[in-house]
N, C-alpha and C positions, 0 to 999 in steps of 0.2 A: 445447411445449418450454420448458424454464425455464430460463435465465438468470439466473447467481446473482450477487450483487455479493459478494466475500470480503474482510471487514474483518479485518487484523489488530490485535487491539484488546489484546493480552494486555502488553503491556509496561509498564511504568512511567513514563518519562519520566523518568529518572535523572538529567540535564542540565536538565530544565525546572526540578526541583525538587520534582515531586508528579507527580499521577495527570491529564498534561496530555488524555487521551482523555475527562474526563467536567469540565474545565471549562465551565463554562455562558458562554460567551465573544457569543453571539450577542445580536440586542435583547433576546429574551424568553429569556433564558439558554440559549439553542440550544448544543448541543454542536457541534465542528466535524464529526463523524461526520454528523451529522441531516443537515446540508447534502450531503455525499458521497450519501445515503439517498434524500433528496427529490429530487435531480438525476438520481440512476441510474432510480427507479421512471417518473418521467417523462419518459427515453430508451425504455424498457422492459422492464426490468431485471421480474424477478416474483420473486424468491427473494433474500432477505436472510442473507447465512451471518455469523455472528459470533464469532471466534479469540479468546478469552478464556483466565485461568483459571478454576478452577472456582468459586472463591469470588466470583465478579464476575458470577455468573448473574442472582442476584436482585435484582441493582442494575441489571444492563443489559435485564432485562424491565421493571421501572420506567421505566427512562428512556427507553429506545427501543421493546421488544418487544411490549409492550402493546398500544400508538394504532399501531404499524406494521403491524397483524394486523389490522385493521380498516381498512386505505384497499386499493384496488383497482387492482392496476397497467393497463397500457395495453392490453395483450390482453384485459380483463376478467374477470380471473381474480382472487382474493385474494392479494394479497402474502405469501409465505410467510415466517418466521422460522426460523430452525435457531441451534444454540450447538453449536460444538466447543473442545470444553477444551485448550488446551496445557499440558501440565505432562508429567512425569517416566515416567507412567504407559506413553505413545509411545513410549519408548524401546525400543527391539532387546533382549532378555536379553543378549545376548553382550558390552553393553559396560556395564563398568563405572561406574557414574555417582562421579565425586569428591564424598568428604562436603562441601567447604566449598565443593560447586556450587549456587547457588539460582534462578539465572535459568535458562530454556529455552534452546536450540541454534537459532535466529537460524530466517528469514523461510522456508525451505527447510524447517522441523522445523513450522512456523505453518500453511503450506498443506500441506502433509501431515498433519497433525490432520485438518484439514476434506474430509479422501477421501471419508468415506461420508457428506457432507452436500453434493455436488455432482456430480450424474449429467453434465451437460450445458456448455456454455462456462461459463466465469465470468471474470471481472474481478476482478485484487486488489487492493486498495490499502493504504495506512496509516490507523489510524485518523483521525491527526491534522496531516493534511495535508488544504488545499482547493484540490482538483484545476480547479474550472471545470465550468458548464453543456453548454460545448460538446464540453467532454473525452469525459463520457458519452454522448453522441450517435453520436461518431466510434466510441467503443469497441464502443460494443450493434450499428450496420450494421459492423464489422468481425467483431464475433463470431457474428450468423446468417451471417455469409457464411463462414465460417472452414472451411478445407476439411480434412478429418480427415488425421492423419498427419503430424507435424513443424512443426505451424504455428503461428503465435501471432504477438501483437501488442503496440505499444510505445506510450504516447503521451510524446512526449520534449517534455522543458522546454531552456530557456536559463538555464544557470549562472548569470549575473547577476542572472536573478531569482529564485534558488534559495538564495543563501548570506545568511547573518546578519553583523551586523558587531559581534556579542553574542557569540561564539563559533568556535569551527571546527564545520563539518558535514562529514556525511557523504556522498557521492553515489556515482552509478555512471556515468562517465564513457564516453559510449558515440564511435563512430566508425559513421559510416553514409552508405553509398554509396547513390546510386541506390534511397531508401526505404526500403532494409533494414538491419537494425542489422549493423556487421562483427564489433566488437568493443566488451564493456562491462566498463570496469575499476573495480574497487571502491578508493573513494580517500578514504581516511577522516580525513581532517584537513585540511579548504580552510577558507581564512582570506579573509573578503572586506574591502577595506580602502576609507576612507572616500574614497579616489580615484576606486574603482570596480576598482581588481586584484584579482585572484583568484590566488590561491597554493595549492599542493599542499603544507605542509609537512612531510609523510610522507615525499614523495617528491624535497623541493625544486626545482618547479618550479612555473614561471609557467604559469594555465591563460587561455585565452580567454575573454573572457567571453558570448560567445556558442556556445560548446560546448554539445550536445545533452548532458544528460543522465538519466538514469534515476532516476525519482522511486518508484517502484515502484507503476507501474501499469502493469497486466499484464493483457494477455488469453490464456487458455489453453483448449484442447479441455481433455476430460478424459480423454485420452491421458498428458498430463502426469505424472500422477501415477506412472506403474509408475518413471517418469524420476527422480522425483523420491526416492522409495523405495530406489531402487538410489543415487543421486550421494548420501544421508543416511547411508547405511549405508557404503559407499564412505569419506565423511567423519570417522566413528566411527570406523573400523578402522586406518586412516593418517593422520590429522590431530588430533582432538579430542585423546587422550592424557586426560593427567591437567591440560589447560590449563580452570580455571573459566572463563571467559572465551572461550572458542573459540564459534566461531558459524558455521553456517553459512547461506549470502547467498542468494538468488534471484538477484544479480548475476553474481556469481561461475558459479550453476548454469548460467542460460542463456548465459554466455560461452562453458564447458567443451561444452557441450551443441553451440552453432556451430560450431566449430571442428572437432569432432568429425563435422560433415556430420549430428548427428540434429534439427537444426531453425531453420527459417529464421524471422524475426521482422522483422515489416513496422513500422516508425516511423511512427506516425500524427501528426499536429499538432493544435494545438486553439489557437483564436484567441484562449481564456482566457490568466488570466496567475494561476499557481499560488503562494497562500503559507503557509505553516504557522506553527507554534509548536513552535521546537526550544530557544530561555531566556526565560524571565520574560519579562524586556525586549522580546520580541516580542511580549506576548499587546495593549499596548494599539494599533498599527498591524495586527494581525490585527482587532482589536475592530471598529475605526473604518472597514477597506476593507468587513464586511459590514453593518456599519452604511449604508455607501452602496450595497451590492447593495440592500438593502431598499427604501432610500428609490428608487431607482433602478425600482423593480417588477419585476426580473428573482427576486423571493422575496416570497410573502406574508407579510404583519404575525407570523403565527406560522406554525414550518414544521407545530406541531403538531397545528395545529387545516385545515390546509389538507385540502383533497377530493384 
């Protein structure tokens, strides 16, 4: 069976200020992707899928596709690659694309690309977020055990250590009883402040800072998708309009999706501690924490050259 880890890698980094999915931020200018890469294959992950645009092929066969074609994941099978494009092409006939639209339609339109490059479970993530060793362990025995029909999985962070104090972020603000996620609210302007408060200012409210939320790692049968197809197309027809900017969430989807009684999503924990690069200002305390993983030996010297 194969096991895909789903990288959405097609964005920008608008906010960082450049193309934060191919800074070389690690000792031996590791991307922060490699790290997600190297951690999934040795959970047991065998299938690499990577959410691009089209023009980003033969830089990310350079960079990653190459030397990841040649290591052997934990079943002993060859690690496979795949690339699915996001761009414009995906879109339904029926809806209108606006001329002065230039971005894709958000993480929801990202894993829908990648349908016919994922028979089997897979795991989504962002390109440029580093989720943790232990995160991918939790997710890979969640996903062989994942029982077909409505199911899926979460591995949830605590907001405080999720927000920048460079900016507002993004999250998905989840509520979760008894291991299962109830509800995840997409909250797209938290301000973390140098006290240690977190604010909603979208919505002007004070958040906890130990609030679970959704970093967008996701584990999904491949059931998903027909779900997915339908709430995209759903999207287009009553929401998108003529808004450049409209997006639509993976948060958003699996909230509609609960509620609706078609899928239950189990909160898994990981005893890592999750951080990324969402402005500049963050890349040299990202630099420095995997500089200590290294030095720490929970990563070889290069992830490139490792067996």
């Amino acid at each position: 069976m194969k096991v895909s880890l789903v990288i959405m890698a097609a964005g920008m980094g608008s906010r960082y200020g450049g193309s934060k999915q191919v800074d070389g931020i690690g000792p031996n200018r590791e991307i922060l992707m490699e790290y997600s890469i190297h951690d999934a294959i040795r959970a047991g992950f065998n299938r690499i899928v990577f959410i691009i645009k089209p023009e980003m092929e033969e830089m990310m066969e350079r960079i990653c596709g190459g030397y990841l074609r040649k290591k052997i994941a934990k079943d002993g099978s060859s690690v496979e690659v795949a690339y699915a494009f996001q761009d414009f092409s995906s879109v339904p006939e029926f809806y209108q694309i606006p001329a002065e639209r230039t971005k894709p339609f958000g993480t929801v339109h990202a894993l829908l690309c990648a349908a016919d490059k994922v028979d089997g479970p897979c795991c989504v993530i962002n390109a440029d977020d580093y989720y943790g060793i232990d995160a991918y362990r939790t997710m890979y025995d969640a996903l062989v055990a994942l029982p077909a029909g409505g199911k899926a999985a979460m591995v949830g962070y605590l907001l405080k250590n999720t927000a920048s104090l460079h900016g507002t972020v993004s999250r998905g603000v989840c509520t979760v009883e008894d291991g299962k996620l109830v509800t995840v609210r997409e909250a797209l302007k938290i301000q973390l402040y140098p006290d240690g408060s977190l604010r909603d200012l979208a919505e002007e409210r004070d958040l906890a800072p130990d609030t679970v939320v959704s970093m967008n790692f996701w584990g999904f049968g491949p059931d998903i998708f027909p779900a997915l197809k339908a709430y995209f197309e759903d999207f287009l027809r009553n929401e998108a309009g003529d808004n450049i900017k409209a997006e639509c969430l993976l948060p958003v989807m699996v909230d509609q999706q609960m509620r609706q009684g078609k899928l239950e999503v189990a909160v898994l924990t990981s005893t890592d501690r999750w951080f990324g690069m969402t402005y500049q200002e963050d890349r040299p305390t990202v630099a420095e924490e995997l500089k200590k993983l290294h030095a720490a030996g929970l990563y070889p010297a290069s992830l490139r050259d490792a067996e």
